[in-house]
C-alpha positions in Angstrom: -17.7 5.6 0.2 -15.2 3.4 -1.4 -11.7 1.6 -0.1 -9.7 1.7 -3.4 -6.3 0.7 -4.0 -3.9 2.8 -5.2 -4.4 1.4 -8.7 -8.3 1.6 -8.8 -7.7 4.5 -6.9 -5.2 6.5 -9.9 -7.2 5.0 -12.5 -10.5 6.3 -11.6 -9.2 9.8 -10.4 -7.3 9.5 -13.9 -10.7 9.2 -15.8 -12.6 11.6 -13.6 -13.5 15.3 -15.0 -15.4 16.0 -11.6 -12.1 15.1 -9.2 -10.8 16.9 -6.4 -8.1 15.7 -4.3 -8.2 15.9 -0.4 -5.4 15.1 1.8 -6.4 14.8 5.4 -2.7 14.8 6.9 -1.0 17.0 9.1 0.4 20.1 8.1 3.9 18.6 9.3 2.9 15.0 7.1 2.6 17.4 4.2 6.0 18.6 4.0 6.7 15.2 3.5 5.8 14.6 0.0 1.9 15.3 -1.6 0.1 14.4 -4.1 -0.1 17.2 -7.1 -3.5 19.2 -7.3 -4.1 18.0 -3.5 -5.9 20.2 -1.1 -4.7 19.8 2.2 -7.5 19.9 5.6 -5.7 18.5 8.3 -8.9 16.0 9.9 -7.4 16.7 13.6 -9.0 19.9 13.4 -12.1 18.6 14.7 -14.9 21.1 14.3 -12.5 22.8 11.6 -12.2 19.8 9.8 -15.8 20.0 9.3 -16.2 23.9 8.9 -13.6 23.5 5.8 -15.2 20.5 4.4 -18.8 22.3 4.7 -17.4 25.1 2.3 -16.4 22.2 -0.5 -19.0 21.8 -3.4 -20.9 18.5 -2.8 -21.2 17.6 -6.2 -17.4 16.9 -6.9 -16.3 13.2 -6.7 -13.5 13.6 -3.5 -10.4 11.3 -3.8 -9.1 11.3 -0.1 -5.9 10.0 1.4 -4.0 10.1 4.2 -0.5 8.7 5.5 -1.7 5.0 5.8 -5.5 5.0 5.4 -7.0 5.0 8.2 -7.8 8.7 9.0 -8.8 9.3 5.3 -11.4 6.3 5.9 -12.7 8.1 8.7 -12.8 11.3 6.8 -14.9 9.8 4.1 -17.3 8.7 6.7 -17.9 12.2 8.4 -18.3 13.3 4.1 -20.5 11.1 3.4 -22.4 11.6 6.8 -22.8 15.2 6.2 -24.3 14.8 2.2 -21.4 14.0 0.2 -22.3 11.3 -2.4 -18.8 10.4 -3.6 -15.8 10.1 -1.4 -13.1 7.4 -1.9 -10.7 6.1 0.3 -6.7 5.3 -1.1 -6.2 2.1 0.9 -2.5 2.4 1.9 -2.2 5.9 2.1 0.5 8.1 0.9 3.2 6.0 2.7 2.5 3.5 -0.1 2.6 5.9 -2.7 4.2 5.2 -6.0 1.7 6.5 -8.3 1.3 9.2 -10.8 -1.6 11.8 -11.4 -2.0 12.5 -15.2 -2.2 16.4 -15.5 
């Protein structure tokens, strides 16, 4: 696991064939603003945090956020403890967002 900023963070996801984007907020969080292409699974579900994060394929590189950092750190964690090799953090989170995801 990495702690990006939101710069390394864009420019790596930017460059990155093998990217999927994981938002760990709350469904409520989410109506708030996303990033495009995100896939929202809300990390307060516990055991359903990790029964959705079991179905996702392992050998994608995961670009996680949250609303400030903190819960998308811990999310990268639980990945990585459970065999994900690549899972970075967006230091900041989304309430810091100002960036843009090429297409």
């Amino acid at each position: 696991m990495a702690d990006l900023s939101q710069e390394e963070w864009v420019a790596q996801l930017n460059n990155d064939d093998n990217a999927f984007i994981l938002d760990v907020r709350t469904p409520e969080e989410v109506e708030e603003g996303y990033i495009p292409e995100a896939t929202n699974i809300d990390i307060h579900l516990g055991q359903g945090f990790l029964d959705e994060i079991e179905k996702l394929d392992k050998s994608k590189n995961y670009y996680v956020y949250c609303r400030s950092g903190a819960r998308s750190g811990q999310a990268c964690a639980i990945m990585n403890s459970v065999g994900f090799k690549n899972a970075d953090n967006l230091l900041g989170g989304f309430m810091n967002w100002e960036g843009e995801v090429a297409e």
